[in-house]
Every structure is written in structure tokens, then in C-alpha cells.
N, C-alpha and C positions, 0 to 999 in steps of 0.2 A: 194256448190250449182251448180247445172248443169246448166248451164246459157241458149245454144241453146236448150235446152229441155222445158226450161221457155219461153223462146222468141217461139217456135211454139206453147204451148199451148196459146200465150198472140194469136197468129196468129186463130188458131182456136176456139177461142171464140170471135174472131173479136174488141180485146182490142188493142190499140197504145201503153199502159203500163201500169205497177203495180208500184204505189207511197207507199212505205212502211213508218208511220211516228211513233212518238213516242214521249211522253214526263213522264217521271219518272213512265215511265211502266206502262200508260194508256192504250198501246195497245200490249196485250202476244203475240197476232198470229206475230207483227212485231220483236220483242225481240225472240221468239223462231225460226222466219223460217233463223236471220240472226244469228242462235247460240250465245245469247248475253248475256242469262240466267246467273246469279252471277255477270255481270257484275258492276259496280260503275257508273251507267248513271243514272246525274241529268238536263241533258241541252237538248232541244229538237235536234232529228236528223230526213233527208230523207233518203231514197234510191230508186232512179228511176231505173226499169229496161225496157228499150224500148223493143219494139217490135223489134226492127234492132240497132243496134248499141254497142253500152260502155256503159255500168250501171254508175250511178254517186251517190256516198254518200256524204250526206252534215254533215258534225260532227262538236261541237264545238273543239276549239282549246283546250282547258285542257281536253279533251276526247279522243282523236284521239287514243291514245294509248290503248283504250280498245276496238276497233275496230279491230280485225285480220287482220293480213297482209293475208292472203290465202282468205278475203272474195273479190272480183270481181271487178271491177272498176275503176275510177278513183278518188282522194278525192276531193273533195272541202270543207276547213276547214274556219269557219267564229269566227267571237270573237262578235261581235256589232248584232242588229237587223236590221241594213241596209245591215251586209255582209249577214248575212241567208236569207232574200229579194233578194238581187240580185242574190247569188248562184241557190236557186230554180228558178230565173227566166231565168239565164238561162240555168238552167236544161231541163225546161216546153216549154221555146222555141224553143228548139231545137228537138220539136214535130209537126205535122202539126195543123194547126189550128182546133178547136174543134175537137181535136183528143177525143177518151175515154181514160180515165186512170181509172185503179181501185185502190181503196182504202176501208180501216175497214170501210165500212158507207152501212147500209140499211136504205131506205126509210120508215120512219116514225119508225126506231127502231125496224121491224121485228124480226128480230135476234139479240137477245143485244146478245150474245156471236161474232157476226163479228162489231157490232155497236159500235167503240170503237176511231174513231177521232170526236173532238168537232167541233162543229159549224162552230167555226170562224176559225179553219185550215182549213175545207172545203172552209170555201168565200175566206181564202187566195189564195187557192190554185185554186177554179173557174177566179178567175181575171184575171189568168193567161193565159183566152179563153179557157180552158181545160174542158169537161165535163167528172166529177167525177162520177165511176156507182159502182155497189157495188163487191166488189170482193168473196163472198162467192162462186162462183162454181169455179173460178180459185185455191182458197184455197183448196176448198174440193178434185179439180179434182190433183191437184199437190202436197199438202204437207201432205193429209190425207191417203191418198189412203197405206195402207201398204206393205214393199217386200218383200220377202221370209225369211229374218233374223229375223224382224220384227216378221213377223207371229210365228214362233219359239221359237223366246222369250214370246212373249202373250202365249203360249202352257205352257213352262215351268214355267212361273210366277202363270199361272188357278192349274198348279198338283200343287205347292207348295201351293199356302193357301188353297186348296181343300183338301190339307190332313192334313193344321192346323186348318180349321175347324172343321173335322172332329176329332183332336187330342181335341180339347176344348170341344167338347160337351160329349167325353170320361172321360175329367178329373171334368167335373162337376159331370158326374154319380160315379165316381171314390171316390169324396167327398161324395157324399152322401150314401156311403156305408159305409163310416168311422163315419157317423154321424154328417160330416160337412157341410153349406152352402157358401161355395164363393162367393167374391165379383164381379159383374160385372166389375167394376177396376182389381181385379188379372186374370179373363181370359182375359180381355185385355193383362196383361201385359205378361202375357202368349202367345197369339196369337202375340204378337210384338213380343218375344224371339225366335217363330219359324220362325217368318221372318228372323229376324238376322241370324237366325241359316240358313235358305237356300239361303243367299244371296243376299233377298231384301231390297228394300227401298217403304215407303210411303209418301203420303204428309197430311197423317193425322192416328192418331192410328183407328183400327175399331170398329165400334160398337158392342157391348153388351148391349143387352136392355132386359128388365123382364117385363113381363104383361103391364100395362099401361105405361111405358116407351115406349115401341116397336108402341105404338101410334102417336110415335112423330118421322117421319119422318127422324130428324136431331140431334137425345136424340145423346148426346155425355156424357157417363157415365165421372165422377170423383169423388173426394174425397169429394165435399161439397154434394151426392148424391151416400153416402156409402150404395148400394143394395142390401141385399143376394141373392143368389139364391138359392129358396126351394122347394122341393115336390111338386107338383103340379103346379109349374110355367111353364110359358110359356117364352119360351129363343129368341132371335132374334137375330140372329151373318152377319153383313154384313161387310163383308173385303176388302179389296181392294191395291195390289202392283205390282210393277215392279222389272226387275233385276236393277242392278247399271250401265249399258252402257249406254252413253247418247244416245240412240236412241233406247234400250229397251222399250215393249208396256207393259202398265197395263192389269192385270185381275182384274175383279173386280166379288164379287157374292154376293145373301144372301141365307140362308137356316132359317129356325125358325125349333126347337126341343119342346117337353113336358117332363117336370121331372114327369113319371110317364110311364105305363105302355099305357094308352091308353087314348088320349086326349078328355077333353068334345067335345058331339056331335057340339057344335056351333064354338068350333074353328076349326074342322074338315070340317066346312060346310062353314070357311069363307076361308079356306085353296083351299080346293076343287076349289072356286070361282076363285080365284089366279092363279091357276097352270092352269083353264081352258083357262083363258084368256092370260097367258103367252103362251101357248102351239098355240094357236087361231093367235096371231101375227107369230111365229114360220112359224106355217103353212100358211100364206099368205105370206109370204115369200118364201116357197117351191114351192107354185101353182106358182108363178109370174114367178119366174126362169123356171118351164116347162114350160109357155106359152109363156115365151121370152118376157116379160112384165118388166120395170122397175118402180118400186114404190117410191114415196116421202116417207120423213119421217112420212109427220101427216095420211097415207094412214094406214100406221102400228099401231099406234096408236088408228086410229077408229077402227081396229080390235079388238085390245086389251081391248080398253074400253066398245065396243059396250056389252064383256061378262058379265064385273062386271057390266053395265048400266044394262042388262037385269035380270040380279039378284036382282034386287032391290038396290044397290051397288054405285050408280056412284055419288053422292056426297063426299061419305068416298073418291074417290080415287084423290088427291088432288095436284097429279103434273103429270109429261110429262110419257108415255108408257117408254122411253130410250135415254140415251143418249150416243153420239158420244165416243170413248177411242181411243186413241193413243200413244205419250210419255208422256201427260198429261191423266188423268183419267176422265176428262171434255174435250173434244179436239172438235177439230174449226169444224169437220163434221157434215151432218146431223144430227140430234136427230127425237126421234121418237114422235113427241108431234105435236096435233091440241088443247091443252089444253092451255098452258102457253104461248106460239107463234103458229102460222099456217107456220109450217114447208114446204114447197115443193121442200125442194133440192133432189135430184132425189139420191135413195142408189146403189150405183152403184160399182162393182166389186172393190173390194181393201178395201171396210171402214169395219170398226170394231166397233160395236155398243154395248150396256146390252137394254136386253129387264126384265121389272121389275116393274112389276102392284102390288100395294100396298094397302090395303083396314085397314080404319084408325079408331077404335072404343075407342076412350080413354074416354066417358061415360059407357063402357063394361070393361075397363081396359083391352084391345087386341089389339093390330095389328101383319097382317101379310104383309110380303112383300118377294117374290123368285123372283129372279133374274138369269138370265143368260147372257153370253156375245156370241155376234152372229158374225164368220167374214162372207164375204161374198166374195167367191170361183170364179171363173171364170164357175166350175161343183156346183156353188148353193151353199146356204147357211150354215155355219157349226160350231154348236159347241163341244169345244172340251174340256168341262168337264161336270161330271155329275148333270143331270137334277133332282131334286128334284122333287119325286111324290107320297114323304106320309111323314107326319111331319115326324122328328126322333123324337123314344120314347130315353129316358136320362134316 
């Protein structure tokens, strides 16, 4: 962690300090920005890092050793609920009076991805004259922002499952030349093998979904939901991995195909609707960067939905325009959503997002949902795999 780089953005967002807390991995963003992920923590810990001074970690005594010697500061280790009282206090004291400090807490739960200390850490932690404000643009401005290795790895994570989805929707057609239907289960197992095979890792296998599957947002094919896939289905493959560096970025995408030569007019026409309004955020994206305009996330959003709204559309579409990607595939950055929260953290040069309008007809047995992952350039926005812009025939 680059400490005096922490401490001037604590300075230019006009914060005293960032209180990191955590108990049995209540809060990721605390656990991932002090490298802790795998670790064996069941006892609550802080980490104060002031504005001026010595960072201070508070750990318990049977823990201390899963704490890195290379992380910052100085310890203070407690065993009792009177030594972790006293240590934070005088952690906190040695802040100015009603200083800010920030912590995982938005007001009234905005953002449940930064909303991630309880209540009463917070009243502990005000007693201490400290006014607690929310750390989401520190986080976003400091540990989301991507750097050049970063971006690199997101490039080569997009070509590898961009060409094993493309390898799966081949070995579907492939089958049905022989006169068989595969399971949604085997091209999963399939699409994990090419990961394997190029190096990555995931934190969940991808989706394979067929006709009214692909309605459901979060269908995770398996075995008690043995599917063929046949002739005239409708495929929906959304993947999503990283390389294996711990500070490797995910790609994540989706594509939908038709087993067949040339898809009914209606899923053509809810496809269409899709790729209008993915391409519609895209490009409010593009105008914003020429006009020297920075955009929130829910700003992106209304673009995106306003298309499928005007299509007659916008109650099928049933979650956020996109969300933030980092080492995590879910990461602590803006999302593109006025749907599920009212987003306004500003997208701003370094974050890495998927833009991914979905339209949900499981009384029709269809959904479709394209996706892309967008970074954002210093020269404007950019992504760097291919855009889907006509189902593939299978």
C-alpha cells in the first residue's frame, strides 16, 4: 500500500482518515484493499490510516500472525473488549476533534456494495467525537481506478473467453451435425476447460442458458436441470474470468446465439432492442469524454434504459445498466444503475465497468442480455473485445 499517496488523497477529499473495520468478512472492500483475502480472521480488527502520521492496526492477539509484516504501521494487539476500547481510542484520539474519518457506511444504505459496518461499530466509533462520512469516492478514487498492468491483464482475460465463447457456440453446431444435443452442463464444462486451458480462474462457472432459462437472470445450469440443447433454441452464454495474479482484472461478457439458420422475427426484434440500448450508453459515454463532461453511473443507465423504456421494454429489464469490475468481478466502483440504487459516483478515468441491458420474457420462454466491459481511457472510453451486433446463427 502506498501510504503518502493515501494520505494526500485522504488530504484532497478533505478527510482526517480512512478507519478500515471488519468482522468475519463483513466488509470485502476492508479485507481485499489490506491483502487479507484467504486469510483465517474470526476476531474483529481496525486499521486507521490518518491524514499525517503512523497508520495503526488493531488485531486480536491469536491473529496477529495473519496480519503481514510488509502491511504499514504500527500494532496494537488486544485479547479482552476493554483492550480493543482502549486501543481504538487511542487510535481516534490522536485525531483532532470532530475530525472526518471515513468508513464502509452510506447514508441510509445507498450503496449496499460500500454499506458494509453495522450500526453499532459506527455509535462505537462516533463516541469517540469522530464524524464517520462515507468512503465511497476515496475507494473508488484510490483502489478502483486501474494501472497499466491491470488494463493488460483485463485485455488478455476479454481474447481468452471471447474465443471460448466463441469455441462453445462452435461445439454446439458441431453436435448437431452429428445429430446430437448437448447439455447446457457439458458446454459449461467445456467453457471451464478453456479457461483452464488459458490460464484462468473464476469465482463462479458461466452461464449456459436455453430459451426460458436465459429469462432468469441468475439460471445457473446443473445436474438437477439436465437441458439439451436443440435445433431451434435459443443459447445465452455469459462468462466471466481473470488470470491467476493476485491483482489480475476480470473480463466478463454475454453473447446469445440461435441453433438454426435464421432466428424468429421476435427474438431478432428483442435482440435489436438490446444492442440499441447497450450501444446508446456506449455512446453517451463517447459524447461526455468529447465534451469534457464527467458522468455518474445512474446518468449511463438512463441512457441505456431510456431505449428498452421506449420500446415498450422497461419493465422486462429488471436490474442495474452495469456494474463496476476490478480483481473482483463485482468491484467496490461505480455501477451503472438509477434502477436498484441512485448511483452518482462520478466514472472517471481509470474504472473499468460491463455495460449489459437485458430484456426478460420467461411467459415468451426468451431472454436476451449483451454485454460488454468498458475501461475508461484518459483518450475516452474503450472496449477491447468484440461487440455483438447480430445473434450468431449455431
Amino acid at each position: 500500500m502506498d501510504v503518502p499517496a493515501l494520505q494526500r488523497a485522504l488530504g484532497e477529499l478533505g478527510l482526517d482518515g480512512w478507519l478500515l473495520y471488519d468482522f468475519h468478512g463483513q466488509n470485502p472492500t476492508a479485507v481485499n484493499v489490506l491483502g487479507l483475502a484467504g486469510k483465517m480472521l474470526t476476531r474483529r480488527f481496525f486499521a486507521l490510516f490518518p491524514r499525517e502520521g503512523e497508520p495503526t492496526l488493531i488485531v486480536h492477539a491469536i491473529e496477529r500472525t495473519q496480519f503481514p509484516p510488509e502491511l504499514p504501521g504500527r500494532r496494537e494487539v488486544y485479547a479482552s473488549w476493554m483492550s480493543l476500547q482502549a486501543a481504538l481510542s487511542r487510535a481516534l484520539g490522536a485525531l483532532p476533534r470532530g475530525a472526518k474519518v471515513a468508513m464502509e457506511y452510506c447514508p441510509g444504505g445507498t450503496i449496499p456494495t460500500l454499506s458494509r459496518v453495522d450500526a453499532g461499530t459506527l455509535e462505537l466509533v462516533r463516541s469517540h467525537g469522530v464524524e464517520v462520512v462515507s468512503s465511497a469516492d476515496l475507494v473508488q478514487r484510490f483502489f478502483c481506478r486501474l494501472d497499466p498492468a491491470q488494463v493488460e491483464s483485463h485485455r488478455r482475460a476479454l481474447a481468452a473467453i471471447d474465443a471460448a465463447k466463441d469455441a462453445a457456440f462452435a461445439r454446439i453446431g458441431e453436435a448437431h451435425r452429428r445429430g446430437e444435443a448437448p447439455l447446457e452442463t457439458e458446454i459449461q464444462a467445456f467453457l471451464m476447460d478453456r479457461f483452464r486451458a488459458a490460464g484462468l480462474e473464476t469465482d463462479h462457472p458461466p452461464i449456459v442458458a436455453v430459451n426460458g432459462h436465459a429469462a432468469d437472470p441468475h439460471y445457473a445450469p446443473s445436474e438437477a436441470t439436465r437441458t439439451p440443447i436443440r435445433k431451434g433454441d435459443l443459447v445465452l452464454i455469459d462468462l466471466w474470468a481473470r488470470g491467476t495474479g493476485p491483482r489480475d482484472v476480470y473480463a466478463d461478457i454475454t453473447w446469445v446465439g440461435f441453433c438454426g439458420e435464421r432466428p424468429p422475427e421476435r427474438l431478432e426484434r428483442i435482440f435489436r432492442v438490446a444492442a440499441d440500448a447497450r450501444d446508446a450508453g456506449l455512446e453517451a459515454l463517447r459524447r461526455a469524454h468529447a465534451e469534457r463532461r464527467t458522468l455518474a453511473g445512474f446518468e449511463v443507465d438512463r441512457a441505456v434504459r431510456g431505449v428498452v423504456e421506449a420500446a415498450g421494454l422497461g419493465d422486462r429489464f429488471l436490474h442495474r445498466t452495469g456494474h463496476s469490475i476490478e480483481t473482483r468481478v463485482h468491484g467496490d466502483g461505480a455501477n451503472l444503475d438509477d434502477l436498484e440504487t441512485h448511483d452518482t459516483r462520478p466514472l472517471v478515468p481509470g474504472l473499468c465497468f460491463s455495460i449489459e441491458p437485458g430484456i426478460y420474457l420467461p411467459d415468451e420462454g426468451l431472454g436476451v442480455r449483451t454485454e460488454i466491459d468498458v475501461f475508461l481511457a484518459d483518450d475516452g472510453p474503450k472496449v477491447f473485445s468484440k461487440i455483438q451486433t447480430e445473434i450468431v446463427p449455431i
